[in-house]
Structure formats: structure tokens, C-alpha cells
MDTraj code that builds the backbone (N, CA, C; nanometers):
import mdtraj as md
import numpy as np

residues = "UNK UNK UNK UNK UNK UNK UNK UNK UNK UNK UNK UNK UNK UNK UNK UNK UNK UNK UNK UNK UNK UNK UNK UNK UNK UNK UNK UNK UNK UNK UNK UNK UNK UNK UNK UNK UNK UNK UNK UNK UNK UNK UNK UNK UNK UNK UNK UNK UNK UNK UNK UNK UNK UNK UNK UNK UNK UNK UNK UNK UNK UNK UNK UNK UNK UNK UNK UNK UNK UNK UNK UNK UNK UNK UNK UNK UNK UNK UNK UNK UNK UNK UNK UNK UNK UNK UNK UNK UNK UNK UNK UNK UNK UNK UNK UNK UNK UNK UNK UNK UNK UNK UNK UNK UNK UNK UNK UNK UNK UNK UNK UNK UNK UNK UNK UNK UNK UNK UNK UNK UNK UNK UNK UNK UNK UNK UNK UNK UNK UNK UNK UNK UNK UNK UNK UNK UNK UNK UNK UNK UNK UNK UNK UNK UNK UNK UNK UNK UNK UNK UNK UNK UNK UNK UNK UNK UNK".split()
xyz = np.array([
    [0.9710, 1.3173, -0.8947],
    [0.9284, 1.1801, -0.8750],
    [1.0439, 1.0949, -0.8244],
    [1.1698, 1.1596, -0.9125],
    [1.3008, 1.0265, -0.8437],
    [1.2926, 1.0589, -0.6195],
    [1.3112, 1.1702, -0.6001],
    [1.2903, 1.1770, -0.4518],
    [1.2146, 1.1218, -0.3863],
    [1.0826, 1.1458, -0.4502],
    [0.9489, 1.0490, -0.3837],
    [0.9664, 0.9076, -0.3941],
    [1.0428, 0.8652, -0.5096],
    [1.0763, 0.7278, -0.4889],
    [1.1898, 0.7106, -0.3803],
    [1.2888, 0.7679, -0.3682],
    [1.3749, 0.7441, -0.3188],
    [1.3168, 0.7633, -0.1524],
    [1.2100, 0.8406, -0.1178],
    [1.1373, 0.8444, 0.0276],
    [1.0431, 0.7055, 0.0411],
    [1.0059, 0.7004, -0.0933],
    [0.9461, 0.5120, -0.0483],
    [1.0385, 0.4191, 0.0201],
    [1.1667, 0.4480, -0.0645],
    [1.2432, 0.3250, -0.0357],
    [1.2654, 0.3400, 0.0877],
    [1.3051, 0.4583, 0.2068],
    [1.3564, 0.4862, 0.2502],
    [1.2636, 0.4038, 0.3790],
    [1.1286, 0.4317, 0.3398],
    [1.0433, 0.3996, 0.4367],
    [0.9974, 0.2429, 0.4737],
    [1.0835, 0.2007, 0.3664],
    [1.0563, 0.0443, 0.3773],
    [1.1332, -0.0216, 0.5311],
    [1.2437, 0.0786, 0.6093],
    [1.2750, 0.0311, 0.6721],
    [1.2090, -0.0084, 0.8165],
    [1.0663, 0.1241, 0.7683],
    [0.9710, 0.1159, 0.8790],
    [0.9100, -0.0259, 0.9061],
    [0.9176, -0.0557, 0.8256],
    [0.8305, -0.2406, 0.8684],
    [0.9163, -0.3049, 0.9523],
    [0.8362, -0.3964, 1.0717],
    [0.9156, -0.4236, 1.1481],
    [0.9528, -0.3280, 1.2877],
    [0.9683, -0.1914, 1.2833],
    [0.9803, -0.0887, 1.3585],
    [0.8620, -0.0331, 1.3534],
    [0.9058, 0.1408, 1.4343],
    [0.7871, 0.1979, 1.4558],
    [0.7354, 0.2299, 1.3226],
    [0.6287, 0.2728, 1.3412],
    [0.6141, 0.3293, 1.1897],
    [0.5776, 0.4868, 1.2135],
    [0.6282, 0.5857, 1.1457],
    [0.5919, 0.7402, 1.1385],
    [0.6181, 0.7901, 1.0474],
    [0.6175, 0.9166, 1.0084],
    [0.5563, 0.9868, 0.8937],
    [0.7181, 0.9992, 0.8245],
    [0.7224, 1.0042, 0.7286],
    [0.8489, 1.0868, 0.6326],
    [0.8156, 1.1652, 0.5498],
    [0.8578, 1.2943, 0.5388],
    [0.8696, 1.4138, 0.4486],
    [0.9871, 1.4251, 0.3220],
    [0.9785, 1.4389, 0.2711],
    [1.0810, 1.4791, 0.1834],
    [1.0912, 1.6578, 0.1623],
    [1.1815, 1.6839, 0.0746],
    [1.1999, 1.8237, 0.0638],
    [1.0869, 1.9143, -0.0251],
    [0.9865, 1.7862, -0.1113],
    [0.8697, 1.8650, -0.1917],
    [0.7466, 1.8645, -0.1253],
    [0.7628, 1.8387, 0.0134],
    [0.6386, 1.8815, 0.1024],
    [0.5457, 1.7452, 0.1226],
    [0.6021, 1.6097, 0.0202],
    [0.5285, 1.5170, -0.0099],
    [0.5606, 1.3987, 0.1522],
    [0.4670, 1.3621, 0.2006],
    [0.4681, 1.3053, 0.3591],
    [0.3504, 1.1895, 0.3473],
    [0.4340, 1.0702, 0.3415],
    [0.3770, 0.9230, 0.3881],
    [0.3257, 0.9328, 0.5552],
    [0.1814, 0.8649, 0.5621],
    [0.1517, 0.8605, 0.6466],
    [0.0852, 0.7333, 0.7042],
    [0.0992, 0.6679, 0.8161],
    [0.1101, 0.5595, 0.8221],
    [-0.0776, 0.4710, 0.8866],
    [-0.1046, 0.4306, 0.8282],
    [-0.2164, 0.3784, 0.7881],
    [-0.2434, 0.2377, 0.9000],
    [-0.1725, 0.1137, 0.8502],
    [-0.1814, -0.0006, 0.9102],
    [-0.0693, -0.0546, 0.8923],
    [-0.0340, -0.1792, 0.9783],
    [0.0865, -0.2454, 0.9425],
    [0.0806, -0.3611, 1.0319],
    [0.0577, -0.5042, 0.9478],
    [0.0750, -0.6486, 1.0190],
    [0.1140, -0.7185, 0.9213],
    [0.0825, -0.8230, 0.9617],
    [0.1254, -0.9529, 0.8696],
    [0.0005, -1.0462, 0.8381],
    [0.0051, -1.1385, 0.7235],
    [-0.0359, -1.1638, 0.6530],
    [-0.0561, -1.2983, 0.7887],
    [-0.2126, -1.4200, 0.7582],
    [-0.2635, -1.4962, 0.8568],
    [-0.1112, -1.5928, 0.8955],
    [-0.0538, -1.5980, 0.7714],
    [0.0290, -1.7756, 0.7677],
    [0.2310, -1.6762, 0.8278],
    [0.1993, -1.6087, 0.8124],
    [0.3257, -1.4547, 0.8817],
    [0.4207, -1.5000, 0.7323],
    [0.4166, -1.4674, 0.6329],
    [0.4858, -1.4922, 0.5611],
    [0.4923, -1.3392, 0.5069],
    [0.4177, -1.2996, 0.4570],
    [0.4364, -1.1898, 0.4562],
    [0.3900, -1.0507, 0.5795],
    [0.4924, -0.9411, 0.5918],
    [0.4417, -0.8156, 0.6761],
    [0.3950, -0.7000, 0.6072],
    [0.3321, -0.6114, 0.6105],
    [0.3050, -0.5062, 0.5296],
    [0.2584, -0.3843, 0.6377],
    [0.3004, -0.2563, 0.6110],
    [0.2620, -0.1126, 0.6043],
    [0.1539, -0.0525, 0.5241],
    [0.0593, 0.0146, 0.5737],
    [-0.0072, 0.0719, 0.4346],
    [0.0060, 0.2198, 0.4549],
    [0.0454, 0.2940, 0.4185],
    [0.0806, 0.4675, 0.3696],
    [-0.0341, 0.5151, 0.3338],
    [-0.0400, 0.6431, 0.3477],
    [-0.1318, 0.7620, 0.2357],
    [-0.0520, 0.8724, 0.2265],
    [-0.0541, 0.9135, 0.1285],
    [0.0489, 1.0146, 0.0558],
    [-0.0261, 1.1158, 0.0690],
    [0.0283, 1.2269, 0.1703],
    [-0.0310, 1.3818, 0.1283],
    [0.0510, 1.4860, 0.1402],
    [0.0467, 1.6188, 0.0563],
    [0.1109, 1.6987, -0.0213],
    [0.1288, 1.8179, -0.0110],
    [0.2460, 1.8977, 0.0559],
    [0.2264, 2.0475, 0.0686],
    [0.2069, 2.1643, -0.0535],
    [0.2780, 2.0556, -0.1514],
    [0.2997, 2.1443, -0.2385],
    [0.1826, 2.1849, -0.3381],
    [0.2302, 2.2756, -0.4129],
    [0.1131, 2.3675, -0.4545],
    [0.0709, 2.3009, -0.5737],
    [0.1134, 2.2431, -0.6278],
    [0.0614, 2.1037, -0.7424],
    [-0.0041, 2.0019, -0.7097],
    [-0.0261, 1.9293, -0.5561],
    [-0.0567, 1.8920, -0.5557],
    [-0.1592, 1.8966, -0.3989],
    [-0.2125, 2.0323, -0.4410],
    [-0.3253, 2.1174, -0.3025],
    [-0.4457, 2.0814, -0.3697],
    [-0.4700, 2.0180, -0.4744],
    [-0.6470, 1.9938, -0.4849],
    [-0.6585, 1.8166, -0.4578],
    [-0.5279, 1.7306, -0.4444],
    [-0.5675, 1.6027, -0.4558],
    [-0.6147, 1.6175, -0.2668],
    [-0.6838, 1.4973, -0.3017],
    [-0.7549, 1.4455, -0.1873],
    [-0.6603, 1.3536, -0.0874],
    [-0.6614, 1.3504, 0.0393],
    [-0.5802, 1.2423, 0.0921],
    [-0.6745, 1.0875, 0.1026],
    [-0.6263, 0.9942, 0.0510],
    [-0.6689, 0.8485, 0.0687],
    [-0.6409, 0.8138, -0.0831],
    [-0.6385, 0.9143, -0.2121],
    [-0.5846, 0.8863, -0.3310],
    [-0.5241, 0.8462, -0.3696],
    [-0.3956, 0.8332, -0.2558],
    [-0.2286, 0.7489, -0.3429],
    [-0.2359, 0.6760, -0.1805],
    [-0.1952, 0.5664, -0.1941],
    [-0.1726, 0.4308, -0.0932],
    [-0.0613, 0.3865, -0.1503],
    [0.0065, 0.3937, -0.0771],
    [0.1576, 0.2879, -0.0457],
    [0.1383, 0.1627, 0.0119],
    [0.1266, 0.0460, -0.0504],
    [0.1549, -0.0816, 0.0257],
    [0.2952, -0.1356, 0.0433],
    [0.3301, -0.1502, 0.1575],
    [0.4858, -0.1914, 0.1485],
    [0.4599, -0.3759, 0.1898],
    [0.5148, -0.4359, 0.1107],
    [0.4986, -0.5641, 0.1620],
    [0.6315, -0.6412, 0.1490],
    [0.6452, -0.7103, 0.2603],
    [0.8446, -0.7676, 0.3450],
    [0.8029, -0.8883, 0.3444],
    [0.9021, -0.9765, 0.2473],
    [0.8678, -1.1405, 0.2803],
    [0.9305, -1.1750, 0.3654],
    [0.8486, -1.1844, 0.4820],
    [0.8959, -1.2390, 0.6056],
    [0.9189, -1.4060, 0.6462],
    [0.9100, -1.4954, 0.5264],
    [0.8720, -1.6776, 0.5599],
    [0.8994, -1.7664, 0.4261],
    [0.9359, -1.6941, 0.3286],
    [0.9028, -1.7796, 0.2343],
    [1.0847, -1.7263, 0.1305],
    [1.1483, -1.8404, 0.0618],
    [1.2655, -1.7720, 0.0021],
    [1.2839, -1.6796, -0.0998],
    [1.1433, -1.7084, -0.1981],
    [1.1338, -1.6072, -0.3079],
    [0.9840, -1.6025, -0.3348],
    [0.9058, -1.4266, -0.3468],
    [0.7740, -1.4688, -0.3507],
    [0.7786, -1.3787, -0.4799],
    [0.7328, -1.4234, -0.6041],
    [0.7079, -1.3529, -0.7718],
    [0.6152, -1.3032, -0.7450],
    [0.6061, -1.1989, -0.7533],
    [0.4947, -1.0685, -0.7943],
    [0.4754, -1.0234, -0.9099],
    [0.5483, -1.0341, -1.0166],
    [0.5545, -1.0118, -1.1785],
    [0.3827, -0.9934, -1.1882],
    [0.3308, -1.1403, -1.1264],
    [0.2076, -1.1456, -1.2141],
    [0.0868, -1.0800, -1.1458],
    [0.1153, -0.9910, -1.0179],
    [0.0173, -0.9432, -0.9594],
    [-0.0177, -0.8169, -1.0720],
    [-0.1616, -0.8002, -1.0502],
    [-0.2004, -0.7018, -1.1414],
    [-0.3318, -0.6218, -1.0838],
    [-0.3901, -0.5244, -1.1273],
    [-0.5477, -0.4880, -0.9996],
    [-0.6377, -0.5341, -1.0042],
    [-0.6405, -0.6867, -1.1026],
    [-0.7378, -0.7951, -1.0687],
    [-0.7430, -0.8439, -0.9136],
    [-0.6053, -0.8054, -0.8867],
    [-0.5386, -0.9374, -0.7432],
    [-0.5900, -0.8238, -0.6164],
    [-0.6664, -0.6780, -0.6672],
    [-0.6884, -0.6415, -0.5340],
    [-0.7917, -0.6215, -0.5411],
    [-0.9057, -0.5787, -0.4163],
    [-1.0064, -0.4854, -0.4242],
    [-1.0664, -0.3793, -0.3260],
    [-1.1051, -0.3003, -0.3090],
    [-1.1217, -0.1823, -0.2145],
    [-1.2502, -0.1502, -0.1742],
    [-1.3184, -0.1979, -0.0680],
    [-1.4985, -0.1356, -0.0210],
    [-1.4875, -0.0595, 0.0496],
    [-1.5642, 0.0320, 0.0717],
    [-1.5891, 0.1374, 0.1762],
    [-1.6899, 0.0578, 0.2563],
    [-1.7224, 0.1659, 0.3581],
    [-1.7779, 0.1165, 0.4495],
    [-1.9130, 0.0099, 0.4445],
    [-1.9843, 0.0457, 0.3206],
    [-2.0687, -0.0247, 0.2950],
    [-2.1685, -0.1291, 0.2393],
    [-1.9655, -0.1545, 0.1716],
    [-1.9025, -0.2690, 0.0727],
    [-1.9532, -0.2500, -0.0989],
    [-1.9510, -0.1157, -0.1258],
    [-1.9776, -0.0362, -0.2097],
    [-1.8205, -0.0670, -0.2484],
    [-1.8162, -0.1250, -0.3618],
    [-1.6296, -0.1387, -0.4717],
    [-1.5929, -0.0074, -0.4510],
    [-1.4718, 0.0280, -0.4924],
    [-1.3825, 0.1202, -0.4949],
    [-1.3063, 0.0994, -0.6074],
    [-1.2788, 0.1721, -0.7189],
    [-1.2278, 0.1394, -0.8341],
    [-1.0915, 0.2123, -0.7935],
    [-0.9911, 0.1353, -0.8164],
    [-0.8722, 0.1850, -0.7710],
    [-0.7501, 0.1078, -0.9596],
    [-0.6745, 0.1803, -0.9403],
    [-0.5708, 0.1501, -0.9835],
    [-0.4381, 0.1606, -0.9431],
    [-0.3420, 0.0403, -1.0238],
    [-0.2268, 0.0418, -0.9681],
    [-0.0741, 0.1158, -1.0307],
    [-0.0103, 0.2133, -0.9904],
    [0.0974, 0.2857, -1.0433],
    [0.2162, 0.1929, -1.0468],
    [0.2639, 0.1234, -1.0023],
    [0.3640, 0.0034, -0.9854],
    [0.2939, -0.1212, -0.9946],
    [0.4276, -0.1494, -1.0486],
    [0.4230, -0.2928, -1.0558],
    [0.4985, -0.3836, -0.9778],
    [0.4853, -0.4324, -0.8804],
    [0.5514, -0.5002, -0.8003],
    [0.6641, -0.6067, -0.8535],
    [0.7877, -0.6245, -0.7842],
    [0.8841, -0.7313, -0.8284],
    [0.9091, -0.8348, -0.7109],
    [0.9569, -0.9170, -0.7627],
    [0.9879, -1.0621, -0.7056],
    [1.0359, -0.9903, -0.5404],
    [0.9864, -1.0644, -0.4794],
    [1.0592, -1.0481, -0.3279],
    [1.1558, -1.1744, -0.2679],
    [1.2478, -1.1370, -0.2181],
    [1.3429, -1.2592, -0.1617],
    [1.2950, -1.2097, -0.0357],
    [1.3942, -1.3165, 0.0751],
    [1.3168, -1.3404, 0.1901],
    [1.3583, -1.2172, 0.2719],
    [1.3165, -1.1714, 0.3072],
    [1.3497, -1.0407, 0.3994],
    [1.3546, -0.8690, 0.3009],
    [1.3607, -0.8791, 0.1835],
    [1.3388, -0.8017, 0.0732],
    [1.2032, -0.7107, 0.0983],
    [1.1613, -0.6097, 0.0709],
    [1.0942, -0.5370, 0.0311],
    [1.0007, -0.5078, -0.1102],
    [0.8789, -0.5135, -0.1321],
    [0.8498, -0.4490, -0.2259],
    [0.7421, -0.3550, -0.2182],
    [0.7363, -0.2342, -0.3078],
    [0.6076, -0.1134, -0.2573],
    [0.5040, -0.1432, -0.3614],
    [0.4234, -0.1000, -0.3588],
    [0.2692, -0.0954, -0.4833],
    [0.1979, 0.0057, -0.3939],
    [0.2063, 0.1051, -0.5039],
    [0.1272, 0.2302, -0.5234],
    [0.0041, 0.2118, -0.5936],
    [-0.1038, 0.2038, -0.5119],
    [-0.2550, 0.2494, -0.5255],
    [-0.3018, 0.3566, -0.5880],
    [-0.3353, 0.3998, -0.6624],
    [-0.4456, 0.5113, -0.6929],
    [-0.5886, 0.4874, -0.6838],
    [-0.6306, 0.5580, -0.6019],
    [-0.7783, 0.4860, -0.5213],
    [-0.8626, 0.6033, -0.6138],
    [-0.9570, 0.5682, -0.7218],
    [-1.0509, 0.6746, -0.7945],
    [-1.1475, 0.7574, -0.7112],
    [-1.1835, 0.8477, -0.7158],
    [-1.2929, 0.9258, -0.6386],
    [-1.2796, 0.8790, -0.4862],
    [-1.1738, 0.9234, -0.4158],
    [-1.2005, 0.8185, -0.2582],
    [-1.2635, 0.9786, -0.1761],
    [-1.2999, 1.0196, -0.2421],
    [-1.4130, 1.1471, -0.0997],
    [-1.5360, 1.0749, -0.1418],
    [-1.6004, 0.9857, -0.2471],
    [-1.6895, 0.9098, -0.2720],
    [-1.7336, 0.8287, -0.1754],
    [-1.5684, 0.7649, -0.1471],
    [-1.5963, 0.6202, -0.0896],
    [-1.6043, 0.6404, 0.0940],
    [-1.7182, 0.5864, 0.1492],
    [-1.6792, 0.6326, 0.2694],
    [-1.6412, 0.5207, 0.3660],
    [-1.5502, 0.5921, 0.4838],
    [-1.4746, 0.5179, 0.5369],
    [-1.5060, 0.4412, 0.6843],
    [-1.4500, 0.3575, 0.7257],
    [-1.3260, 0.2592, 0.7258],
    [-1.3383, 0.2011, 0.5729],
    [-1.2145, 0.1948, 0.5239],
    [-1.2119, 0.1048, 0.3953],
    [-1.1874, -0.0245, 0.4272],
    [-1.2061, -0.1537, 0.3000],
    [-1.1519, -0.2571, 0.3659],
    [-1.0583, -0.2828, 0.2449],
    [-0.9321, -0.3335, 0.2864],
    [-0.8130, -0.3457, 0.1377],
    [-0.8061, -0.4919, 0.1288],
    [-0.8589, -0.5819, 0.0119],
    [-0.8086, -0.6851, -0.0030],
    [-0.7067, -0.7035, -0.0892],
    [-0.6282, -0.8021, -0.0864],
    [-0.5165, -0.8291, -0.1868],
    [-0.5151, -1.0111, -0.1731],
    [-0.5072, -1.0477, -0.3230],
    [-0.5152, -1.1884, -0.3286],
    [-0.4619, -1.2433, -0.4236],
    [-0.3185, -1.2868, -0.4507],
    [-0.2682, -1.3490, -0.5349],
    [-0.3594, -1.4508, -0.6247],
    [-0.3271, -1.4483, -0.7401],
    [-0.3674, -1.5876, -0.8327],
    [-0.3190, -1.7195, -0.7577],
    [-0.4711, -1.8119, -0.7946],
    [-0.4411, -1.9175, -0.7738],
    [-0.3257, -2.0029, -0.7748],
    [-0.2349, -1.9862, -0.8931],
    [-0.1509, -2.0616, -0.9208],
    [-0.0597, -1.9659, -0.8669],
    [-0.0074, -1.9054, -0.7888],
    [0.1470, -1.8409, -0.7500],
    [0.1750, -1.9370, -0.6640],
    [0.3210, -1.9331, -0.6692],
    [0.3904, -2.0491, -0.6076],
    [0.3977, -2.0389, -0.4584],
    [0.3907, -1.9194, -0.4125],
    [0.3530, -1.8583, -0.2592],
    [0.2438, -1.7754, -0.3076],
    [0.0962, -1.8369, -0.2304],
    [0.0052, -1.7498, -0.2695],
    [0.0047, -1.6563, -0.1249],
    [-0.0647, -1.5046, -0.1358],
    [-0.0781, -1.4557, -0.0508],
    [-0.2288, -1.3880, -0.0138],
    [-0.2624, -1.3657, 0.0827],
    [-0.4447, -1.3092, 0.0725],
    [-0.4288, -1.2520, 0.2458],
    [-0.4179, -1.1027, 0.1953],
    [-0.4234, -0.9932, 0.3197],
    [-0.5484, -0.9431, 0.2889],
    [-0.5913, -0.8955, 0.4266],
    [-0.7177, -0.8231, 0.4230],
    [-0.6625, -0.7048, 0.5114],
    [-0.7042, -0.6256, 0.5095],
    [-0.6157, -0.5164, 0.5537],
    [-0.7809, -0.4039, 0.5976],
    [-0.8391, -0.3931, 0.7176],
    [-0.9669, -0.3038, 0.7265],
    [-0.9513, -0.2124, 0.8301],
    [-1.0770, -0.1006, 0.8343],
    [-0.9997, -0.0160, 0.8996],
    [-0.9314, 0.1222, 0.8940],
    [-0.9324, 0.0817, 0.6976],
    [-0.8712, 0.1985, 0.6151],
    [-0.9140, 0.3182, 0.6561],
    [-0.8332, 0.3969, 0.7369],
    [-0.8771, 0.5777, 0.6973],
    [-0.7982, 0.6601, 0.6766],
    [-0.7991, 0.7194, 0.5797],
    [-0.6244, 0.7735, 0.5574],
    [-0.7202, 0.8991, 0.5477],
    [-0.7980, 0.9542, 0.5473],
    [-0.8743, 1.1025, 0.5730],
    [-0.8469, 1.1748, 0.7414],
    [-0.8588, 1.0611, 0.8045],
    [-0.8272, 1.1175, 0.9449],
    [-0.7129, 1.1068, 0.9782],
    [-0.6136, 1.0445, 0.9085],
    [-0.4894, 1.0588, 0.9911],
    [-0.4212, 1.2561, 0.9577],
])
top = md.Topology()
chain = top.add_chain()
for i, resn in enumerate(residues, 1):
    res = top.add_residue(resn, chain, resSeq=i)
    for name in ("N", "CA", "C"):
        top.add_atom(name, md.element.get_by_symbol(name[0]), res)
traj = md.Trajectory(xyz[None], top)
């Protein structure tokens, strides 16, 4: 797990640039999904899908683990403490929910900073695709943010 983290981080530099795949040495390979910015450009984001050579992890499905990378691109400090998987939600194509959960917890971003949030998307051979990814800060954050992110197919990449 420390490597796979250490290949997140690595990939944060993709925002902004091209974006393409990274491998690490356990076969585990981010693959690159979507990547814009948020309506008001304050924030930019990447979205990943994690899939797996290795032999532990040959029955998961690809669209299961999502990487959101999100770069405060406009604003000096944006708190994420209080984002939680109230603040997102996931439809398939036919606006059928997607019960997803979140593996991270996101931290404060300064301006040009990085932060990742790892998705675990439940049953996604269920859900069928284009997905649509919302994310929507609480009312009260001091920089609110609200990406819609559609389009999702991390099965075909």
C-alpha cells in the first residue's frame, strides 16, 4: 500500500500536463479517466481507475477504485477536513445511484497544492455506463466547490 501511495502522489503531477497511465512495480496502473476544472477554475481535477496485474487483485473489477486528484488552482486555502460521501454522488447511465464509498480523507489544499480521494464505487459491473460523478461541498465551506464530472467509463479504458 505505501508504493501505491507513493504512485498517487507521483501522479499528481499529471494535472495540468498530459495525463497517462503509471505502473508501479505491483502491477497496480492508474488510468486516466477525465481531467478539467471546476465552472469558477478554482479548482482542476484528474479522475483515475485503478487496475491490477497482480494476482490478489485479478477478481476486482475495473471502475471499483477511482482516484480523484483535485489542484487548487484560484483560491489560497480550500479545507477539505469536512468533506465526507455525503458531499458526493455517482449515477450510471440511467441515473440509477451508485453507492460508493470513500477510502481517504481529503486535507486542506493551499493554492497550487494537491489533494487525492479514493473512491470505492460498490458493485460498479451493476452500474452501467457513462457514469456521472458529482462532488459538492457543504454549504457553509469557506470555498465551496461543485464538479460534475460525466462521461465516466473506466471499463473501456
Amino acid at each position: 500500500m505505501r508504493t501505491f501511495i507513493i504512485l498517487i502522489l507521483s501522479c499528481a503531477s499529471v494535472l495540468g500536463a498530459d495525463m497517462s497511465t503509471a505502473t508501479n512495480r505491483l502491477g497496480e496502473t492508474l488510468i486516466p479517466l477525465k481531467a478539467g476544472e471546476d465552472t469558477r477554475g478554482i479548482v482542476s481535477y484528474g479522475l483515475f481507475a485503478e487496475v491490477s496485474a497482480s494476482g490478489a487483485a485479478s477478481n476486482s473489477l475495473v471502475g471499483g477504485d477511482l482516484f480523484l486528484f483535485l489542484r487548487n488552482a484560484g483560491a489560497k486555502s480550500i479545507n477539505m477536513e469536512d468533506v465526507s460521501v455525503q458531499d458526493f454522488s455517482l449515477l450510471d447511465s440511467h441515473g440509477r445511484v451508485i453507492k460508493l464509498n470513500l477510502w481517504t480523507s481529503p486535507r486542506t489544499i493551499k493554492y497550487g497544492d494537491v489533494t487525492v480521494i479514493h473512491i470505492v464505487v460498490n458493485d460498479p459491473a451493476d452500474a452501467i455506463q457513462p457514469w456521472i460523478l458529482h462532488f459538492k461541498t457543504k454549504p457553509e465551506a469557506l470555498v465551496p466547490i461543485d464538479l460534475t464530472i460525466s462521461g465516466v467509463e473506466p471499463r473501456k479504458k
